[in-house]
C-alpha positions in Angstrom: 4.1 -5.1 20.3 5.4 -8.7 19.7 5.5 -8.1 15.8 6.7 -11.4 13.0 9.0 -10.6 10.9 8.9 -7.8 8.3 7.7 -8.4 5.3 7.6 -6.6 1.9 5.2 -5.1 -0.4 5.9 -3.9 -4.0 4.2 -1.2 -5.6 4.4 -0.7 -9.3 4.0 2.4 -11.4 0.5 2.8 -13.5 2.3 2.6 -17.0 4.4 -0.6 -16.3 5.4 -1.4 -19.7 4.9 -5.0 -21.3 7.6 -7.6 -19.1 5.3 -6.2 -16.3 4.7 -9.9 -15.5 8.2 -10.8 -16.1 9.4 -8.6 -13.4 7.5 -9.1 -10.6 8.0 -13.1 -10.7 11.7 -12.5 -10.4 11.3 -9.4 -7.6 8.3 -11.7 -5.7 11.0 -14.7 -5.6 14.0 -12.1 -4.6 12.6 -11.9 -0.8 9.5 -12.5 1.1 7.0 -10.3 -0.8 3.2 -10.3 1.2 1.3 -8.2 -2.0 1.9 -6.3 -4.6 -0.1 -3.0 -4.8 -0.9 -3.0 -8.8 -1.5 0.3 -9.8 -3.9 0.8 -12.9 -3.9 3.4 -15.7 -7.2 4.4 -16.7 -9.0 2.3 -18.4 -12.2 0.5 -19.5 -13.6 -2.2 -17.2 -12.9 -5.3 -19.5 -9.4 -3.8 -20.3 -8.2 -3.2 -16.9 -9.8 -7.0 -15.6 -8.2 -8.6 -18.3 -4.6 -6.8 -17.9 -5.0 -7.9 -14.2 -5.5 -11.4 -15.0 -2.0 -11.2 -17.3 -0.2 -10.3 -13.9 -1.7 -12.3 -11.6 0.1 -15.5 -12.1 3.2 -14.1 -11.2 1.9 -12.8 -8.3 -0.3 -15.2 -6.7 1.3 -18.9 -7.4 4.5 -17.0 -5.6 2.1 -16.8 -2.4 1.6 -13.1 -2.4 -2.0 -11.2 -2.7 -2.4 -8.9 -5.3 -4.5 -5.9 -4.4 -5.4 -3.3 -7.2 -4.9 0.8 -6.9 -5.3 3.2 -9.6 -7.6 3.2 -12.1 -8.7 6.5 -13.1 -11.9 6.7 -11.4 -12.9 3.0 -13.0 -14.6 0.8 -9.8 -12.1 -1.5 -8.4 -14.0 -3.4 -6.3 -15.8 -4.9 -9.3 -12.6 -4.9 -11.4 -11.5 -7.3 -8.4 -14.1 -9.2 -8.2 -13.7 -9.8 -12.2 -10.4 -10.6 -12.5 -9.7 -12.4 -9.5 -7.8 -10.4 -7.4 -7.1 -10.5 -3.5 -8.3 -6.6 -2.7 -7.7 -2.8 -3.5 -5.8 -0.5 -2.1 -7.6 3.9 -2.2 -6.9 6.6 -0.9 -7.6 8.3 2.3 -10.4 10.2 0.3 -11.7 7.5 -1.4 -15.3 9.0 -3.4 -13.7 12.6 -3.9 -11.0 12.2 -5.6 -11.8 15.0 -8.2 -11.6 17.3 -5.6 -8.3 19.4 -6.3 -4.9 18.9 -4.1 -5.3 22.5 -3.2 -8.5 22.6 -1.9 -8.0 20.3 0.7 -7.1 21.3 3.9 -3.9 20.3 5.1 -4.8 20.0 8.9 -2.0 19.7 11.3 -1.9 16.6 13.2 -4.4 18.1 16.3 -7.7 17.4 17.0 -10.1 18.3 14.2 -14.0 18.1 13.8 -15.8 15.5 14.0 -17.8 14.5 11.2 -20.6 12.1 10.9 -18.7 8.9 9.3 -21.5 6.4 9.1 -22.1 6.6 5.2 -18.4 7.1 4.4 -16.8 5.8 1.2 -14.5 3.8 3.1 -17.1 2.1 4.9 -19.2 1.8 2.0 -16.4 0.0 0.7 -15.8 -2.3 3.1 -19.6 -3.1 2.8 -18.4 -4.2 -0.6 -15.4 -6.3 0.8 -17.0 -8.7 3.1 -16.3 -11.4 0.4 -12.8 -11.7 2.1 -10.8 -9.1 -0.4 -8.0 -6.8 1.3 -8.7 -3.3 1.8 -6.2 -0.8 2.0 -6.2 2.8 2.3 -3.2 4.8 1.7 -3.0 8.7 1.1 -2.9 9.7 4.5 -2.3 13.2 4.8 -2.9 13.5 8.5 -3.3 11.7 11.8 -6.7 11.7 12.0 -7.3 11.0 8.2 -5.2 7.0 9.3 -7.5 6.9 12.5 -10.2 6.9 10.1 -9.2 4.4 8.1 -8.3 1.9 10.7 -12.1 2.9 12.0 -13.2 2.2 8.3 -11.8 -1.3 8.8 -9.0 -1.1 6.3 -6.7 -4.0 6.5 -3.9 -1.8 6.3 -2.8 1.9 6.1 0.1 2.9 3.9 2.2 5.9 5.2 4.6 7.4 2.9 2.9 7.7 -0.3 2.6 11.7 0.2 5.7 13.4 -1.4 5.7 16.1 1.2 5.9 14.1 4.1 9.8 14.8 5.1 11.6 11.3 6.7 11.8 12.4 9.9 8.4 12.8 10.1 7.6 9.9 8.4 9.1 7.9 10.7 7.9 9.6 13.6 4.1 8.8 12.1 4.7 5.6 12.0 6.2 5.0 15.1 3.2 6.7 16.3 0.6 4.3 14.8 2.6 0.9 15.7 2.7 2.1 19.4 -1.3 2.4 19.6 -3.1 0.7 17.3 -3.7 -2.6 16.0 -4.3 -2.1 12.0 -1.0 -3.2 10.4 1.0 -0.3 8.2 3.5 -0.3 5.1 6.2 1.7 5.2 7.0 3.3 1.8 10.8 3.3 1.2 12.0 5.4 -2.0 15.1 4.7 -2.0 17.4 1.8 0.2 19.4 4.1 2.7 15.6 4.9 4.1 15.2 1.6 4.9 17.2 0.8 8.4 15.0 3.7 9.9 11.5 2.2 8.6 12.2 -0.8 10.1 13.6 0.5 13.2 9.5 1.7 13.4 8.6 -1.4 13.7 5.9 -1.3 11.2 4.8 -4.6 10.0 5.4 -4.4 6.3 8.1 -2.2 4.0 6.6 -1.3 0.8 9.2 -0.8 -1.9 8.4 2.0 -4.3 8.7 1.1 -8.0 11.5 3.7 -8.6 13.6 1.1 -6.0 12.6 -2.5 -8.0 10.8 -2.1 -11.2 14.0 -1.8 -13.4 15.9 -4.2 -15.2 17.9 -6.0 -12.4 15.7 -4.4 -9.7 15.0 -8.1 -8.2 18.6 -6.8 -6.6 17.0 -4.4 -4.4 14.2 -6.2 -3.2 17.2 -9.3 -2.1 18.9 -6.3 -0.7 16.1 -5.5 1.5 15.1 -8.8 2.7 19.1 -8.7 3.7 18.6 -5.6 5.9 15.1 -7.1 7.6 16.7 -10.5 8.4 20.0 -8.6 9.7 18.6 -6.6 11.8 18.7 -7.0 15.7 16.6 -9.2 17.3 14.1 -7.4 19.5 14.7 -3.7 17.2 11.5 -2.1 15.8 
């Protein structure tokens, strides 16, 4: 796939602190930033939409969308709509997010059953959407869980973001999804020596965990980033 360039995504952490807005003008205008994944605490309504509209500045006159995560149950969709922002960004099981980690299955990457998806939350959601907001669905804890997505008609899909997902196979899902389908992905880096091999996926978009940019100085990792996409090989990922 003839692919632009690379670009980045930040995701910050739900408790951000108060410079919140501070930092991500300095890390939007350290390298080529597409969004930044703003994840919420929980939160009333009017609290949440008006601590979304203190950020957005920073985000948005840089050029970059700013989708909203997190929340604590609250509905983003409206939060979005309230405050101005681009999209949001659930989980893979968007509408059962109660249910316990443990208690859901962790299928291995084979077929599975098929399930009737018309009245899915995802879709429902994208209902929901069709004002032009992103939607993005990350929390993918197997193959067919992404395929869903993409059939949902997320915007994106965000591999990475499950802590037991080892590299190697990390980047052997994602190499997976850029060969066959069309639905751009982020590639979550947690740390910079990840990096090279995300983009060696050629996935369309390296998301930059908050552990890697949302510290004092941390505008320094996302210039170092930018370094290692325009460096790399031409024709590579």
């Amino acid at each position: 796939m003839a692919d632009p360039q690379t670009r980045l995504i930040l995701l910050t952490a739900p408790e951000a602190g108060p410079d919140l807005k501070d930092r991500l003008a300095r890390a939007v205008a350290a390298g080529d930033v597409a969004a930044v994944i703003l994840r919420l605490p929980p939160g009333e309504e009017r609290a949440l939409v008006n601590a979304v509209k203190a950020v957005a500045p920073a985000v948005q006159e840089a050029g970059a969308a700013l989708v909203l995560a997190g929340g604590g149950g609250i509905d983003l969709a409206t939060v979005a709509s309230r405050s101005g922002a681009d999209g949001v960004h659930v989980p893979a099981n968007h509408g059962a997010e109660d249910q316990a980690e443990s208690d859901i299955p962790a299928e291995a990457d084979g077929e599975e059953d098929e399930e009737d998806e018309g009245d899915s939350p995802l879709r429902a959601l994208r209902e929901r959407l069709r004002d032009g907001r992103i939607l993005g669905v990350g929390r993918l804890r197997t193959k067919h869980a992404a395929m869903e997505a993409g059939e949902a008609g997320a915007d994106y899909v965000l591999f990475g973001d499950e802590a037991k997902l080892a590299h190697d196979d990390l980047v052997a899902r994602l190499t997976w999804w850029v060969e066959i389908f069309e639905t751009p992905c982020i590639a979550l880096a947690r740390d910079l020596a990840a990096v090279p091999d995300l983009l060696a996926t050629g996935a369309e978009f390296i998301g930059l965990d908050p552990v890697l940019w949302a510290g004092e100085g941390g505008e320094a990792a996302v210039a170092e980033v930018q370094r290692m996409i325009q460096d790399r090989p031409a024709g590579e990922g």
